[in-house]
C-alpha positions as CSV (number, residue, x, y, z in Angstrom):
1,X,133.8,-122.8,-127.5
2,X,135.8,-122.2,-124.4
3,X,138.2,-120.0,-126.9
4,X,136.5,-116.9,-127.1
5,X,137.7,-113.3,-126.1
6,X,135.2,-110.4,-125.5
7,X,136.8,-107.0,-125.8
8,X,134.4,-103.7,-124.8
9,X,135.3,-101.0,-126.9
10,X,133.0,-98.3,-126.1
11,X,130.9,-98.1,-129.2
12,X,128.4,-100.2,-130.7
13,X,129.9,-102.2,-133.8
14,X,127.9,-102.2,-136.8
15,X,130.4,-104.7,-138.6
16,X,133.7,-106.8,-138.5
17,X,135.5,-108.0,-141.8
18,X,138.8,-110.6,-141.5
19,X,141.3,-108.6,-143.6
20,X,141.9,-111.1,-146.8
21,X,145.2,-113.6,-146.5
22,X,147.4,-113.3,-149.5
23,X,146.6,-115.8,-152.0
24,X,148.5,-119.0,-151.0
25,X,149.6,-117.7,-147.3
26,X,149.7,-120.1,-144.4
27,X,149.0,-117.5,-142.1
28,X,145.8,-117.4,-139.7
29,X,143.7,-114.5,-140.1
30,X,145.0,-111.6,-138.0
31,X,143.5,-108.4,-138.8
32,X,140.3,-107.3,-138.7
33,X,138.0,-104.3,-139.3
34,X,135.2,-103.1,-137.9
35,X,132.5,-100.2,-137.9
36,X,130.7,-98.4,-136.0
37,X,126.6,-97.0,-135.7
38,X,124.8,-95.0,-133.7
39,X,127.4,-93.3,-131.3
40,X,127.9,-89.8,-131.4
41,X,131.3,-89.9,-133.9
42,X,131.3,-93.2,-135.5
43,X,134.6,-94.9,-136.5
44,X,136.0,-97.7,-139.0
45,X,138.9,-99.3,-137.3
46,X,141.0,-101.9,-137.7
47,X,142.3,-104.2,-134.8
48,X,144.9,-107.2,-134.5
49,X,144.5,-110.2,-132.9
50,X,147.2,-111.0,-130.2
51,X,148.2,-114.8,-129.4
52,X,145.5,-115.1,-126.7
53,X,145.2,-118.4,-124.7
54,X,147.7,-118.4,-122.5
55,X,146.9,-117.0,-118.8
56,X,149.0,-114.2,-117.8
57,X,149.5,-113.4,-113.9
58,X,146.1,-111.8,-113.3
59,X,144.6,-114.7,-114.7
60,X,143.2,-113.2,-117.8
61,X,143.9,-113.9,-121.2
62,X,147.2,-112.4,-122.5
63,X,146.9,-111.2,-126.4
64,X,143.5,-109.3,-126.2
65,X,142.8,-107.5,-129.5
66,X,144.5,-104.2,-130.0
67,X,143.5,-101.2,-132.1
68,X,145.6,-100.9,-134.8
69,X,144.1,-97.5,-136.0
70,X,140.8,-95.8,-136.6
71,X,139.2,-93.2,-138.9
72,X,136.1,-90.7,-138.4
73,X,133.5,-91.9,-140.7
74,X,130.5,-89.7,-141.5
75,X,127.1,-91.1,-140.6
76,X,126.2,-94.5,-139.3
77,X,128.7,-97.9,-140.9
78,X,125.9,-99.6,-143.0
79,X,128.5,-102.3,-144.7
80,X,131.7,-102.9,-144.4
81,X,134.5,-104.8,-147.5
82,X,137.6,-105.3,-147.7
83,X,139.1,-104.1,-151.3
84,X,142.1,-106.0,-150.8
85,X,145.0,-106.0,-148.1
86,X,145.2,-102.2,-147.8
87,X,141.9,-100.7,-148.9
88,X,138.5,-100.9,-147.1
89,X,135.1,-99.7,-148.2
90,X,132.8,-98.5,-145.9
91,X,128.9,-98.0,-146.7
92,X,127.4,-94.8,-145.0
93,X,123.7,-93.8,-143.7
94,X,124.4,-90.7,-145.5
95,X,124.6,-92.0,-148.6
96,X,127.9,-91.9,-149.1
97,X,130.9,-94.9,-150.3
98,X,134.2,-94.3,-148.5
99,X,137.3,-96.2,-149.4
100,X,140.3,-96.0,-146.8
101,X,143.9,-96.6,-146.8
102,X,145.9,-98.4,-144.6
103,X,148.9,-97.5,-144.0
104,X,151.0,-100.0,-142.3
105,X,154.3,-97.9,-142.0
106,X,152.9,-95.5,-139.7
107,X,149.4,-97.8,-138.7
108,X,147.1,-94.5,-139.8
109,X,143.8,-94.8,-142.1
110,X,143.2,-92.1,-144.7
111,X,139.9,-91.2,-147.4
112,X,141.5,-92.7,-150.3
113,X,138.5,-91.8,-152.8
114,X,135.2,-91.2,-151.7
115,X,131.5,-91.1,-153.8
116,X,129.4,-88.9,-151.4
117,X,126.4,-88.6,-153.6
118,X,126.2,-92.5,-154.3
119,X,122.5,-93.3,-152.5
120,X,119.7,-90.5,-152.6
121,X,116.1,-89.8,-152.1
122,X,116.1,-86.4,-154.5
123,X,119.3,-85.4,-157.0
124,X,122.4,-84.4,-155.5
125,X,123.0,-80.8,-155.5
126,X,119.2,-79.8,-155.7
127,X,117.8,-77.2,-152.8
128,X,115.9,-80.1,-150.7
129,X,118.7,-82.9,-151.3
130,X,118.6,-85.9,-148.9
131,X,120.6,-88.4,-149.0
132,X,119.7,-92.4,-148.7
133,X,121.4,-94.8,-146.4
134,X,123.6,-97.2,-148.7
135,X,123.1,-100.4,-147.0
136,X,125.4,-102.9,-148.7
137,X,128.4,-103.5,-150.8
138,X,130.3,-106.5,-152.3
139,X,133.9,-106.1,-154.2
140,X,135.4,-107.8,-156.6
141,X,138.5,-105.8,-157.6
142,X,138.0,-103.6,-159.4
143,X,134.8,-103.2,-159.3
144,X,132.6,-102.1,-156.3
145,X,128.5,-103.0,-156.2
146,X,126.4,-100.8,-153.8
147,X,122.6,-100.9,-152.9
148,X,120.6,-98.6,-151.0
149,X,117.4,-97.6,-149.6
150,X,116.8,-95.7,-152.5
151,X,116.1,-98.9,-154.5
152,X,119.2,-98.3,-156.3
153,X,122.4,-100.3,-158.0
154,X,125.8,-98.7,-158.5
155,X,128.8,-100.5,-160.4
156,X,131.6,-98.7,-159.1
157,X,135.5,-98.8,-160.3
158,X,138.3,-97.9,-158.0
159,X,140.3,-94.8,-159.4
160,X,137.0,-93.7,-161.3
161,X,135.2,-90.9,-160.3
162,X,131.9,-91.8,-161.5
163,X,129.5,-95.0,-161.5
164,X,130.4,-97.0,-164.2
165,X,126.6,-98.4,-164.6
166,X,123.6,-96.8,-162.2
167,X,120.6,-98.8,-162.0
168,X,118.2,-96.2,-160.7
169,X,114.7,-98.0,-160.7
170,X,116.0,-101.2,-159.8
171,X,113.6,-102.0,-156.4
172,X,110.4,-100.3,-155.1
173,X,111.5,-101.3,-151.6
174,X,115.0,-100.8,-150.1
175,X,117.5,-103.1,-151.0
176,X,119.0,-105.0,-147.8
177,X,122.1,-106.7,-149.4
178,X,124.1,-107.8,-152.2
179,X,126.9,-110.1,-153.2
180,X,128.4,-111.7,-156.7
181,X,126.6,-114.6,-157.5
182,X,129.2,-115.2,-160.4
183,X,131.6,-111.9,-162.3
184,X,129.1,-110.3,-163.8
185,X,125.9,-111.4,-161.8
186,X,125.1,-110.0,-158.6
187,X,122.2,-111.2,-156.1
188,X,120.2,-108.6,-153.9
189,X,117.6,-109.2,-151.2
190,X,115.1,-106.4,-150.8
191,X,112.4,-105.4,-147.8
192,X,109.8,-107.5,-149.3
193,X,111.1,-111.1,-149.3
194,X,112.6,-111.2,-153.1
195,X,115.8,-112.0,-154.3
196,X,116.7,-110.7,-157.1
197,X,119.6,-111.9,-159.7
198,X,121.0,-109.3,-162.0
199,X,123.7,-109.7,-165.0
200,X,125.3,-106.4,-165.7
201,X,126.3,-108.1,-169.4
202,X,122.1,-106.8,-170.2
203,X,121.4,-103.3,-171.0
204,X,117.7,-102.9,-169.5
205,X,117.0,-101.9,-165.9
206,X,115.3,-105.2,-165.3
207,X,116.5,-108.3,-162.9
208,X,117.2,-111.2,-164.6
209,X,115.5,-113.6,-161.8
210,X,113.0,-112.9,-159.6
211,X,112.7,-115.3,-156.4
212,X,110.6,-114.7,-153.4
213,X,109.4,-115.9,-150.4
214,X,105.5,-117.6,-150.3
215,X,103.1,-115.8,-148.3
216,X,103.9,-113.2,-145.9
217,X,106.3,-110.5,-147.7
218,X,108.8,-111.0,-144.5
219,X,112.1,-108.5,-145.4
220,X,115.1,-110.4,-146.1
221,X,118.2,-108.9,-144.3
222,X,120.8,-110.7,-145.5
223,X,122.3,-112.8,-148.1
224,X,125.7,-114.9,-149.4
225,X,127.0,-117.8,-151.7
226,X,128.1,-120.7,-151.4
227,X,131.8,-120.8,-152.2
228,X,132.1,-123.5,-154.6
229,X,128.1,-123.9,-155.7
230,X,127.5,-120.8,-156.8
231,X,123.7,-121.5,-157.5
232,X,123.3,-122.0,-153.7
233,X,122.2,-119.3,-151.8
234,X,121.2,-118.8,-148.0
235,X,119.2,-115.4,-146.9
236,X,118.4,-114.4,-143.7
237,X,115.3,-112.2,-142.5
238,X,113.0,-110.2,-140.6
239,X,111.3,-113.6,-138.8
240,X,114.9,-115.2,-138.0
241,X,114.2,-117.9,-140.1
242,X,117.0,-119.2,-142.4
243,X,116.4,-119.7,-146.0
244,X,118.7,-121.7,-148.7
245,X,117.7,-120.9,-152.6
246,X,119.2,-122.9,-155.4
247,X,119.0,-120.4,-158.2
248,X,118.7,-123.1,-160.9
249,X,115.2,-124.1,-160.2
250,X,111.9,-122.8,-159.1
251,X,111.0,-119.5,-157.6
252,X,110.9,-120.1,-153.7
253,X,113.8,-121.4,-151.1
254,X,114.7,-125.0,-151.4
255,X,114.7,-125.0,-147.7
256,X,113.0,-122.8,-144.7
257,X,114.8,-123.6,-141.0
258,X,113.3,-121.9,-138.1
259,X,116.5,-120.2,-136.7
260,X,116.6,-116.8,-134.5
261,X,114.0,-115.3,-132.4
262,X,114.5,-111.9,-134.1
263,X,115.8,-110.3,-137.0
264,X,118.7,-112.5,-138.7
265,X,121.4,-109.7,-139.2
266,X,124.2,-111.7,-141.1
267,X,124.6,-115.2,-143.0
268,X,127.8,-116.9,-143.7
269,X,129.0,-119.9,-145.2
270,X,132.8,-120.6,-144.2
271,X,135.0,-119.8,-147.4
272,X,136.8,-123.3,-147.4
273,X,134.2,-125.4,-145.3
274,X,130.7,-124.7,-146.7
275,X,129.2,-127.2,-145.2
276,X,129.3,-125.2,-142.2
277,X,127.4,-121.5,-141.7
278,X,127.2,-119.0,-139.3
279,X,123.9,-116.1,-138.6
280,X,123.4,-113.7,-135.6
281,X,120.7,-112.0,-134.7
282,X,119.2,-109.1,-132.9
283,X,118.3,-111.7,-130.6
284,X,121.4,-111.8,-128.7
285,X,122.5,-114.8,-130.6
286,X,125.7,-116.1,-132.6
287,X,125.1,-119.8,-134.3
288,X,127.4,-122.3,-136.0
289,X,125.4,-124.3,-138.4
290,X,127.2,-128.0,-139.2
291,X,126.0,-129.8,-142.2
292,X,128.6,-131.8,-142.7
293,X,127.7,-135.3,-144.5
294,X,129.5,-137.4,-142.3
295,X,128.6,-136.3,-139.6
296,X,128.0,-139.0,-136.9
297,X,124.8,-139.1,-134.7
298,X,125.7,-137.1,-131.7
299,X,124.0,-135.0,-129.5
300,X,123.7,-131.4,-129.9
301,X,125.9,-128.8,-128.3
302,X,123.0,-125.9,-127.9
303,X,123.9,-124.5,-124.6
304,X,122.5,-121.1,-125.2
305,X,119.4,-120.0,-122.3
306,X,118.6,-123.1,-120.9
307,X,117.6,-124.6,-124.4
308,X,117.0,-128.1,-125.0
309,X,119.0,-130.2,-127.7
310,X,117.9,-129.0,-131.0
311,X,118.1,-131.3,-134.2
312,X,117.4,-129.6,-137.5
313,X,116.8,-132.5,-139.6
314,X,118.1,-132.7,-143.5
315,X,119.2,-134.9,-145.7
316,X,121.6,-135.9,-148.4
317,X,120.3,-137.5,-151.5
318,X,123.2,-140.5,-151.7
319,X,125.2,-141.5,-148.4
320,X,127.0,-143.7,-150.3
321,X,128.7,-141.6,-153.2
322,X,131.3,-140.2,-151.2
323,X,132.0,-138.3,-154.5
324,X,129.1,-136.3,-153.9
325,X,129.2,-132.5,-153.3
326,X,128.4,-131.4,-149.4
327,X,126.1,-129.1,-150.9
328,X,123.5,-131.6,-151.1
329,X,123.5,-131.5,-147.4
330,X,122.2,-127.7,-148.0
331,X,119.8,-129.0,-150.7
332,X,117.9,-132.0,-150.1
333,X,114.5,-132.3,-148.3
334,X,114.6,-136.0,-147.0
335,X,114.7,-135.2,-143.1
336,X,115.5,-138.8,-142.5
337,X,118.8,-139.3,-143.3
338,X,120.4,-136.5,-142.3
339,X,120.7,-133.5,-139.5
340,X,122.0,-130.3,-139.2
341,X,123.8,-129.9,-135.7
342,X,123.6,-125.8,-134.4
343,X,125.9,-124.6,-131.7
344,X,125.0,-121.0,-130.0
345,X,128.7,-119.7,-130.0
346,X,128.4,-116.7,-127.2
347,X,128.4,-118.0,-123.5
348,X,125.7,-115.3,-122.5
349,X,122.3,-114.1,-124.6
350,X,123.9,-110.4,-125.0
351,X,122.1,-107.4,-126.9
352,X,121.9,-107.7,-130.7
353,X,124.7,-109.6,-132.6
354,X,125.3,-106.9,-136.0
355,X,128.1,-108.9,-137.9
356,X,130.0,-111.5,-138.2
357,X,133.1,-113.0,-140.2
358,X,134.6,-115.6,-140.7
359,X,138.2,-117.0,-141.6
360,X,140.4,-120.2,-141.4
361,X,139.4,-121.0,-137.7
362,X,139.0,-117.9,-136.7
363,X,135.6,-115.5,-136.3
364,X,134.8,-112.2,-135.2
365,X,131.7,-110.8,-134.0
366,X,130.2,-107.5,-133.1
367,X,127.6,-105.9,-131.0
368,X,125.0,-103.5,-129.5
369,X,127.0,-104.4,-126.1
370,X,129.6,-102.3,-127.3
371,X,131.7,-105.9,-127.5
372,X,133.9,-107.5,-130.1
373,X,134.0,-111.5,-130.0
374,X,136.8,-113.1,-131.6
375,X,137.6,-116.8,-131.6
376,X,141.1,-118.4,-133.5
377,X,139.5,-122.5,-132.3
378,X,136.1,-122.6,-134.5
379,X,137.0,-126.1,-135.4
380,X,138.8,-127.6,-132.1
């Protein structure tokens, strides 16, 4: 990817989020947000995208990203969502959910409504209160999910002050991350290799799936659906390894793929080309992941350290039925007529990759280098 743009932005980046297009838009994604971890004041800002490519005089790239705005957040950015073109929900080490404002007239962020006491260790208000990191959240307006160390599940609703539904029991072991499986289902991962399905539509405090990983208990970092096979699911975890689940059947992954060389930090599928995925890592490393069914026999593009070629092989069940869903390419075992091509996206093995997203052709990336990535040619 000759494409890419590195900006240093003096903080370490926890995560970046595309800001949603409006439904039907022809635009390219644009705007994007990002948090922050581990600095002394940590920010969530929000950046645009200029029309980088062209060379000015100096011979750098023209159209670097530019800070929009930025906002003091409280405590390290765990998670990061956008709740629709103008808000954004922020997930905090202290415990706390955050949703800002943007507003575009005067490009400031402001607290729009705030849950401080949303993850704890002992009850809010009590003489030894502690609160618990809150390590993920998904939205689906209007509802907000958020999981925590704490082992618990909050169903929030913007414009209400309180949970609607609290899940207090709902994991021994912290919860890593969480996103809808369908409107009222919601998958988590947890620190001891399960994922766990939950239908809000029940009353009791138990999952209604349990799916793990055999063997070692290896914590599972991160998870998300497929856009258009909602039964497929790919986690990442503690061993790098990439893991696709198909909800419908059995208990274990469908398929294991030796990936990173450290912790997998994020998993994507692209929202309108599934057949392709994206993970980083604390290794340093940002990979595209092509499973498309037709494609050719070709040589790999793995560039990354002085790496060989690498094939992960796959298969699709029927070449022939053109018919047939490119999710198959996720789901079958056959190794023989089929092959998953990775491409390491970064030109350099930097410190650890946090977060990625991705939109149209565009990505954004951040890390522990105190660098944002962003690409607008994913697919040229």
């Amino acid at each position: 990817m000759e494409s890419i743009c590195a900006k240093f932005v003096s903080q370490k980046i926890s995560k970046t989020r595309w800001r949603p297009l409006p439904p039907g838009s022809l635009q390219t994604a644009e705007t994007f947000a990002t948090g922050s971890w581990d600095n002394e004041d940590n920010y969530v800002s929000l950046w645009s995208i200029g029309d980088f490519g062209n060379l000015d005089s100096d011979g750098g790239f023209e159209g670097d990203h530019q800070l929009l705005c930025d906002i003091r957040h409280d405590g390290d950015v765990m998670d990061l969502q956008f709740f629709d073109q103008e808000r954004i929900v922020a997930a905090s080490s202290t415990g706390s959910v955050t949703v800002f404002l943007h507003h575009t007239n005067n490009q400031t962020l402001s607290v729009n409504q705030q849950w401080k006491t949303a993850h704890y260790h002992t009850k809010p208000y009590s003489p030894v209160y502690k609160g618990s990191p809150c390590t993920g959240i998904v939205c689906d307006n209007p509802e907000i999910v958020t999981v925590g160390e704490d082992g618990r599940i909050n169903l929030f609703r913007v414009d209400h002050k309180e949970a609607v539904r609290t899940i207090d029991n709902a994991d021994s072991s912290t919860l890593h991350a969480v996103t809808f499986l369908r409107t009222p289902e919601i998958v988590t991962v947890n620190s001891i290799g399960q994922l766990k399905i939950w239908d809000f539509r029940l009353q009791g405090n138990e999952p209604a799936q349990i799916l793990s990983l055999n063997g070692d208990r290896v914590p599972l970092h991160c998870v998300d659906r497929h856009p258009n096979q909602q039964h497929v699911v790919a986690t990442g975890g503690q061993d790098g390894m990439l893991s696709i689940w198909d909800v419908r059947q059995g208990s274990m992954p469908v398929s294991l793929l030796k990936a990173h060389e450290a912790e997998m930090w994020e998993v994507h599928f692209h929202p309108s080309k599934p057949d392709h995925l994206f993970t980083c890592s604390e290794d340093g490393s940002l990979w595209h992941w092509d499973a498309s069914v037709d494609m050719p026999e070709k040589s790999s593009l793995f560039h990354q350290g002085g790496r060989s070629s690498t094939f992960l092989s796959h298969s699709i069940s029927n070449q022939a039925n053109v018919q047939q869903s490119v999710i198959s390419s996720w789901l079958s075992t056959d190794p023989a007529k089929d092959r998953i091509e990775i491409t390491s996206l970064l030109p350099t093995r930097t410190l650890s990759v946090n977060s990625l997203d991705v939109l149209g052709p565009c990505l954004v990336c951040g890390t522990d280098a105190e660098a944002i990535y962003v690409s607008r040619q994913l697919f040229s």
